[in-house]
N, C-alpha and C positions, 0 to 999 in steps of 0.2 A: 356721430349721431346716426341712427339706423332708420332709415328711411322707407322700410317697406314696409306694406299694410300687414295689422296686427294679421294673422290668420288664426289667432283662436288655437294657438299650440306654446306649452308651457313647458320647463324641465319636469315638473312632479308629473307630466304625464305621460311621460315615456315608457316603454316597453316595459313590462315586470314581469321577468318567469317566475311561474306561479313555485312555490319551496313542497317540498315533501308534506311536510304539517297537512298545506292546502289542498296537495293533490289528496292526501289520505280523507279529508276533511268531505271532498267532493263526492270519495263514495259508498255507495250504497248500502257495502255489506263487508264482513269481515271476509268470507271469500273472493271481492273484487280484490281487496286489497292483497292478498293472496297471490290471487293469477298476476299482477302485477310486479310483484315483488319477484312471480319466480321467472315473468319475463326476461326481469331486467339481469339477473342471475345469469340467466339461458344466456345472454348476448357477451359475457365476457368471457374472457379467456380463462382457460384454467388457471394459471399464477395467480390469478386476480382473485378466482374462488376461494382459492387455498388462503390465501390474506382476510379475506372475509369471514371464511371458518371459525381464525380462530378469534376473528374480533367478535361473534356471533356465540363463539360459548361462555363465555362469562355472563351475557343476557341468558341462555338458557339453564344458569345455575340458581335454584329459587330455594331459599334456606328458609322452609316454614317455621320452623320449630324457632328460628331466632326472629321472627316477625309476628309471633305470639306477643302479649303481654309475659312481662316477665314472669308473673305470677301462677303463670298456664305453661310456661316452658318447666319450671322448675318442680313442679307436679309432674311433667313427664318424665323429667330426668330423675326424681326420687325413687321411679319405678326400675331404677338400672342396676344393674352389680356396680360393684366398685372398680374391675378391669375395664368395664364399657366405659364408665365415666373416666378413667386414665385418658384411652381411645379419644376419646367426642374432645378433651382437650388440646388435641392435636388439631382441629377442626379450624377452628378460629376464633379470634378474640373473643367473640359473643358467647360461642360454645366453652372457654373454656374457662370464663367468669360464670356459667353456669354449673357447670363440671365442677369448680373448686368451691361454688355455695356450704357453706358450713351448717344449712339447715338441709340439706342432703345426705352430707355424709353423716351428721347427728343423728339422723334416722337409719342409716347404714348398722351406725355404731351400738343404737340403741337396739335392733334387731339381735345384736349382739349378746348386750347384756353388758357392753362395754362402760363403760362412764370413766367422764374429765376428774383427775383430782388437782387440787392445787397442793403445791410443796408445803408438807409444813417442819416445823420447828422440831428439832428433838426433846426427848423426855428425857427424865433424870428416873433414882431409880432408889429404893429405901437399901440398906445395908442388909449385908446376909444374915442369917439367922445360922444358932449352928445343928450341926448332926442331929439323928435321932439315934434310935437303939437298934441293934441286933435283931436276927429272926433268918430263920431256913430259907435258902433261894427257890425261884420259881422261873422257870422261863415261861411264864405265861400262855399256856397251851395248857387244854385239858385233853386228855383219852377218850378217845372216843370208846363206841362201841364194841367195838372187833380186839383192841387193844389197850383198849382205855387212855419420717423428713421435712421441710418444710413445705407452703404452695409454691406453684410454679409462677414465673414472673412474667413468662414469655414463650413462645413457642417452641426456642431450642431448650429451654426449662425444664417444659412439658416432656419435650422429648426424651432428655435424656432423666427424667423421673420414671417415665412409661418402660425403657429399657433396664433400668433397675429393678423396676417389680417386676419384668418381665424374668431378672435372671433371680433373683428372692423365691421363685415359683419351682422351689423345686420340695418333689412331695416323694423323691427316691427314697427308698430303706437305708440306713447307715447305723453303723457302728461305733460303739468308740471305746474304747480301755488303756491303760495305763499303758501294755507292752505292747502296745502299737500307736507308736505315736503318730498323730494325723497333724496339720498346719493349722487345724480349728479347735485341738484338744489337746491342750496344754497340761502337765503336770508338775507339780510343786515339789521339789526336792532339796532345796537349802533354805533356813529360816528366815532368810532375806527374803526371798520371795513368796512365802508361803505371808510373810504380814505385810505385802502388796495385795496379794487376792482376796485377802481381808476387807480391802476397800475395794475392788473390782468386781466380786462377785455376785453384788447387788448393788444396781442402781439406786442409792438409795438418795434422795430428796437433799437440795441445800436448807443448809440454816436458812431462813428468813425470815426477811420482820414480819410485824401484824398487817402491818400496810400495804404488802406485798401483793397486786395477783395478774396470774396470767391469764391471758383472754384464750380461752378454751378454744386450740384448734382440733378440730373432730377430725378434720382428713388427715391430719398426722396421725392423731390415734386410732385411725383405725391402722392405719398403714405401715405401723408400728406394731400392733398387734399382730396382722398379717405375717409381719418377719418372725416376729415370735414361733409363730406356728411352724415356717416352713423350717426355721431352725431345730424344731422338735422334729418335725415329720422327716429332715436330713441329720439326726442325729448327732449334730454338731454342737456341743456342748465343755464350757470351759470348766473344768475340775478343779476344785479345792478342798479344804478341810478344816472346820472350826475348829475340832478339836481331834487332837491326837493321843497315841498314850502319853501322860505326861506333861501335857500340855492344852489351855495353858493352867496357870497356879491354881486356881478355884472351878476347874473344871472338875468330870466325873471322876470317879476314881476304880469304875468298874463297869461291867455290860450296863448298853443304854438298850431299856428295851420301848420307848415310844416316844414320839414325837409330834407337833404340830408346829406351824406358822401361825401368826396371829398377827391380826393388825388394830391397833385402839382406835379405837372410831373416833375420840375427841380430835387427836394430832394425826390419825393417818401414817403412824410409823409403823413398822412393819416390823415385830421380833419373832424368837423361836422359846418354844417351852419344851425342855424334854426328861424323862423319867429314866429312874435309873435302878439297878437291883443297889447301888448304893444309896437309897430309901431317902434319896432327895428328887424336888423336882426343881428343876434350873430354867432361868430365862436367861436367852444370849441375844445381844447384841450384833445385828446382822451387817452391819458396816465396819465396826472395829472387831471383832468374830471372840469379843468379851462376854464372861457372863458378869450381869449385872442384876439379879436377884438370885437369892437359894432360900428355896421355902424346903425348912428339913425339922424333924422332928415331931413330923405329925404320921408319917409310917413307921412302923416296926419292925418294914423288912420292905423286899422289893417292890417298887412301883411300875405295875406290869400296862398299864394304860393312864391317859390323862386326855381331858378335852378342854379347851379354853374357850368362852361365850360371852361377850357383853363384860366383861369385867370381873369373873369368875373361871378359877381353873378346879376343876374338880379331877382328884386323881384316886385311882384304884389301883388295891396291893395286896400282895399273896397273904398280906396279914388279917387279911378278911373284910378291910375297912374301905370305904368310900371315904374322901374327906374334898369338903369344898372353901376355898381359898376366896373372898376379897381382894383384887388387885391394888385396888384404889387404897383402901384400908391398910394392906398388906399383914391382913390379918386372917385368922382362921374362922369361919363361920359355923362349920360343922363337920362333925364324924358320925357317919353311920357305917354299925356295923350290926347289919343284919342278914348277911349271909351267911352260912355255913362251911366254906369254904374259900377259896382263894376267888378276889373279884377278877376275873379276865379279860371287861371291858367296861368304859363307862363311857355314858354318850351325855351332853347336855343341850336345848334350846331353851330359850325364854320361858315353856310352859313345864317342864318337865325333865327329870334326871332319871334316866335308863342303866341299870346295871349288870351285867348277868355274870356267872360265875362257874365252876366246875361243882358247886352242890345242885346242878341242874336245873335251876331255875332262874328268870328275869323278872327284877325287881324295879316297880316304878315310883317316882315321886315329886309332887307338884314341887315348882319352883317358884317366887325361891323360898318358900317355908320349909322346904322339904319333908313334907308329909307323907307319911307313906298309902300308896295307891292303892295297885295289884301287885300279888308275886302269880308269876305265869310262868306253868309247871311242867307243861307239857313234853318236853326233850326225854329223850331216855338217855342219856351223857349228858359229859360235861357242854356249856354253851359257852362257847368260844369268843362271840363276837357278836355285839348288837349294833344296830343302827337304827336314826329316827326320819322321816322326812312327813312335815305336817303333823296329823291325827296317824301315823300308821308308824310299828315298830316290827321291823325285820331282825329275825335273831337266826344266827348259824349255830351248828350240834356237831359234835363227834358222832353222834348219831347219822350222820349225813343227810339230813333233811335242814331245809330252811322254812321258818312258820311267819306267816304275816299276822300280826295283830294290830286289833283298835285301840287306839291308845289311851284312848277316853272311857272307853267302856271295859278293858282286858279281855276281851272277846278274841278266843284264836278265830282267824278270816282265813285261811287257808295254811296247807300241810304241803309241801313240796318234797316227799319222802325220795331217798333214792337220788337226791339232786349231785352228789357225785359216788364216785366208787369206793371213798374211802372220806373219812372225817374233814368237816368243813375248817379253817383256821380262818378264815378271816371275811370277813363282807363290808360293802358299801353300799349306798342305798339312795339314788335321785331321783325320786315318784317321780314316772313309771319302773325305772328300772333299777334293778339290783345285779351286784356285779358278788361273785365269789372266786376266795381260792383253798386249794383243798388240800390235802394232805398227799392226793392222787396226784398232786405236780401240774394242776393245770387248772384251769379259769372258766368264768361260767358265767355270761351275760343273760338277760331277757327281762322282758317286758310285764310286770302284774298282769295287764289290763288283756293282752293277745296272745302271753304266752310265747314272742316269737325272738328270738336270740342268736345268740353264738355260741362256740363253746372253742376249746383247743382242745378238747379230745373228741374222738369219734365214739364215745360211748354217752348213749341215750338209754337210759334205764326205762324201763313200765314204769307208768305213773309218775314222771317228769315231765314237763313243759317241751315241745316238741323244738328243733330247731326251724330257723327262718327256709321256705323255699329256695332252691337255687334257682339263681336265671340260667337260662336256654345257653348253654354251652358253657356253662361255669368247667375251669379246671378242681378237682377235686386230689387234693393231695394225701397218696398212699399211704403216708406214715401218719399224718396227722387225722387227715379227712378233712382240713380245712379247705375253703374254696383260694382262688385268688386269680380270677383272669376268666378269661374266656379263650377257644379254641381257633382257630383259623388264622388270617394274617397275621393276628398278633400273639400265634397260639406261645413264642418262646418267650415274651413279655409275661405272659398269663403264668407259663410251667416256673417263673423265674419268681412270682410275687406266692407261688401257692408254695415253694419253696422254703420263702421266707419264713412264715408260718408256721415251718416244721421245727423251729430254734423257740420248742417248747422248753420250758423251767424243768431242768432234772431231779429238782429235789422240792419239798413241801413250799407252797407258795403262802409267805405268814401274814404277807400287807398286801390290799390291793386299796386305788383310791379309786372316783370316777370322777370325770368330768366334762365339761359340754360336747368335746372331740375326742377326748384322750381316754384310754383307763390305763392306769399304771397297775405294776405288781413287782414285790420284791421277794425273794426267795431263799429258801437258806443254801443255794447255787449260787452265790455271792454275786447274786445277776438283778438289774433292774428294767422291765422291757415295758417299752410302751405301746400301745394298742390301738387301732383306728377303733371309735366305739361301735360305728354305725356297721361296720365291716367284718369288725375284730382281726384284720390283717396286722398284720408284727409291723409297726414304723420303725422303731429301734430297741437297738440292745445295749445297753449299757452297763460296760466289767468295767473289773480293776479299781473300782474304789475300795472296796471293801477284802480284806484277807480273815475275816470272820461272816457268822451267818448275818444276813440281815431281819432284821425284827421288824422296823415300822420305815413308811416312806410317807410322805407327803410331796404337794408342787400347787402352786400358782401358773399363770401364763408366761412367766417369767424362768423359773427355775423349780428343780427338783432337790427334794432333801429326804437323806435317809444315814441311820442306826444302824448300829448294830451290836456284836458279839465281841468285836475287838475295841470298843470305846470310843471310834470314830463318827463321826458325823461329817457328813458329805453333801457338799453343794454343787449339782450339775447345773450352772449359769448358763441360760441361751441367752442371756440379755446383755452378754459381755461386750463395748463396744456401742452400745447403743442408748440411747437415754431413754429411761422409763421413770422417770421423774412423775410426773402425769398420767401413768397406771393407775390404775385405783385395783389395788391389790388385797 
């Protein structure tokens, strides 16, 4: 028992050093709290600082962008290319569930012009029909004047996704031909394998049910299309051949002079339609490299062009006739023949069917009634090649001029005389810009609206559309006059890309196509080269398919395809290896 007087002292009242909270708590102002802190700093020894350092940087690392509302972060990040968003996924968790948002790269994609498809089913296909008749060939040319992955899961993911597109990123010039074989460009030489690439050289869509769908991932599609590109822009392409001499049984049986890709909008599958001086026009099969329709017996002789739209193939043929095709139906709708000579090209949209011919004029007509418009007269040669985009129709002349007209009124809207040195053979035409190729061996881009272009030759006639300015140190290549580089540190870079350039078409250029990057050209230099559009630098060359002239080329983002003089058709696949199931082609 404890015996001494209470004195008025308790355990709970014992000493208590006041905690940091409290001292902070006591004072005044954010700079007491300052000088204190850097007191206490001051008093220890350095080891001690160094220890504090680094517990002290991860307090001063402050991730605004991930302390937004999500909704506020992901409007910043829609604002990024798609290598920065690679990048910020490296970042962290927060950053790289931002970075793989699918309403981000949707809008990437959509900038594009890209879109998600779902696989669908294949189509089946009506029975051939057979031949038609006889009639004098034409190669389709008039005389001119003079001549008459998936997303990333995790950070090492991310990474090693980032380091992929990092090596995908290549935008070098390359080449590719049959007698030089390369490790990316394969060629077909025993039947065995030649009906492997048949199924290899288009990714084409599985069978599947109705029930079927995939949940649209956009970062793959873009990412996927991306490779596409740098696969064009490295010229690295898997070669094959649907059809050979001879092969297979119901293929041509003579010069192919034109061609298209087509895809049915109901199903989404993706065939080929092409023309022939054997006065059929044929659909093939781009997975089994079969044909599976022959629409024959509605020319009288060669089929020098054809265009496929909405469910209609309208074809044109030296025998003077237009004739438009029913897919659906698989019947004939109509023959017009109202030209006077051999039809040389035929364009089709939704509103209207465009013809022009070697009797020197361009014939219009509402679709699909097919009524007749305007005939627009103006060429002094034969017109080679029309094209439509919108209300406006661009037509190329042996005459070497290209004229823009209104489509709806047949109003000539301008005269572009002089536009190369020698007879125009072929154009294409994506309001604003119109791309040709000439008889002169070389190519001719620019603009309606500014007039500002490219060209692969250095010659600018009076009263043609001027080229685009050079920038301040541009190299200027000798032989060509093309640009390609700039001068100083990287002046051997620059004399190396102006160079390229100079691996112009030596012979009449008959097909050019255009598209959102690319313009293509094929040549009767059994050469097909592909173009930066914005630039017009040479990206690639591509020989060796062809040991006749080439007549028509077409491509998707996917692949290129091209005809010609020896009966061939040729698929340059960059999509070898890769799934593009989910292109929308």
């Amino acid at each position: 028992m404890n015996n001494f007087p209470d004195e008025g002292f308790t355990d709970d009242d014992a000493f208590h050093a006041p905690t940091s909270n409290e001292l902070l708590s006591r004072m005044t102002s954010e700079q007491e709290c300052e000088e204190l802190a850097y007191k206490l700093l001051a008093s220890l020894p350095r080891s001690r600082l160094a220890t504090i350092q680094r517990r002290l940087a991860p307090l001063l690392q402050f991730d605004v962008v991930g302390s937004l509302p999500a909704e506020v972060s992901l409007q910043i990040f829609s604002h990024l290319p798609a290598q920065t968003l690679l990048t910020c996924a490296l970042v962290s968790r927060r950053w790289r569930a931002l970075a793989n948002d699918q309403a981000v790269w949707k809008k990437l994609c959509h900038v594009q012009g890209w879109a998600w498809k779902q696989p669908s089913r294949t189509h089946t296909f009506d029975t051939p029909r057979s031949r038609g008749e006889t009639w004098d060939d034409d190669e389709g040319m008039g005389d001119s004047d003079e001549d008459e992955d998936e997303d990333a899961d995790n950070i090492e993911t991310a990474k090693a996704e980032w380091t992929l597109m990092q090596a995908e990123l290549d935008s070098g010039f390359g080449s590719m031909s049959l007698t030089s074989p390369s490790p990316r460009a394969s060629v077909l030489q025993d039947p065995s394998s030649r009906s492997k690439s048949r199924t290899r050289h288009n990714s084409a869509p599985p069978v599947l049910s109705d029930s079927t769908f995939l949940r649209p991932d956009y970062k793959r599609l873009h990412q996927t299309h991306t490779r596409l590109q740098n696969r064009v822009r490295a010229g690295a392409p898997h070669l094959s051949a649907i059809q050979t001499r001879g092969g297979p049984s119901n293929a041509h049986t003579t010069t192919i002079y034109c061609l298209q890709l087509y895809t049915y909008p109901a199903t989404g599958v993706q065939v080929l339609f092409t023309g022939s001086r054997d006065r059929t026009v044929r659909e093939w099969n781009l997975t089994t490299g079969l044909v599976e329709r022959v629409i024959s017996g509605v020319h009288a002789s060669s089929v020098l062009s054809i265009c496929v739209h909405d469910g209609f193939v309208a074809s044109a043929g030296s025998d003077r006739r237009v004739a438009v095709w029913d897919l659906a139906k698989n019947e004939l709708v109509k023959i017009i023949a109202d030209h006077e000579d051999s039809v040389l090209c035929v364009r089709l949209d939704g509103r209207r069917l465009v013809s022009c011919s070697k009797d020197r004029t361009v014939r219009t007509y509402s679709f699909p009634d097919l009524t007749p418009q305007f005939v627009l007269g103006a060429h002094r040669a034969a017109v080679n090649a029309v094209s439509l985009s919108d209300t406006l129709i661009v037509s190329g002349s042996g005459d070497r001029s290209v004229r823009l007209w209104d489509a709806t009124t047949g109003k000539l809207l301008r005269t572009f005389e002089n536009h190369h040195t020698r007879g125009i053979a072929s154009i294409d035409f994506m309001a604003p810009y119109v791309v040709s190729g000439s008889s002169d061996k070389h190519l001719r881009l620019f603009d309606i609206t500014t007039f500002q272009g490219w060209s692969t030759s250095p010659e600018y006639d009076v009263g043609s559309p001027p080229a685009a300015p050079l920038a301040p140190g541009s190299v200027v290549c000798s032989a060509c006059g093309s640009t390609g580089g700039t001068l100083g540190r990287g002046g051997p870079h620059g004399q190396r890309a102006a160079t390229r350039r100079c691996a112009v078409h030596s012979d009449l250029v008959r097909s050019v196509a255009l598209g959102p990057d690319f313009v293509l050209s094929g040549s009767y230099d059994l050469t097909i080269k592909v173009w930066d559009r914005k630039t017009g630098a040479l990206v690639a060359d591509l020989t060796g398919g062809h040991s006749g002239r080439i007549f028509c080329i077409g491509f998707d983002c996917t692949k290129i395809v091209s005809c010609g003089e020896d009966q061939r058709i040729c698929v340059w696949d960059f999509s070898h290896g890769i799934d593009t199931s989910f292109i929308q082609l």
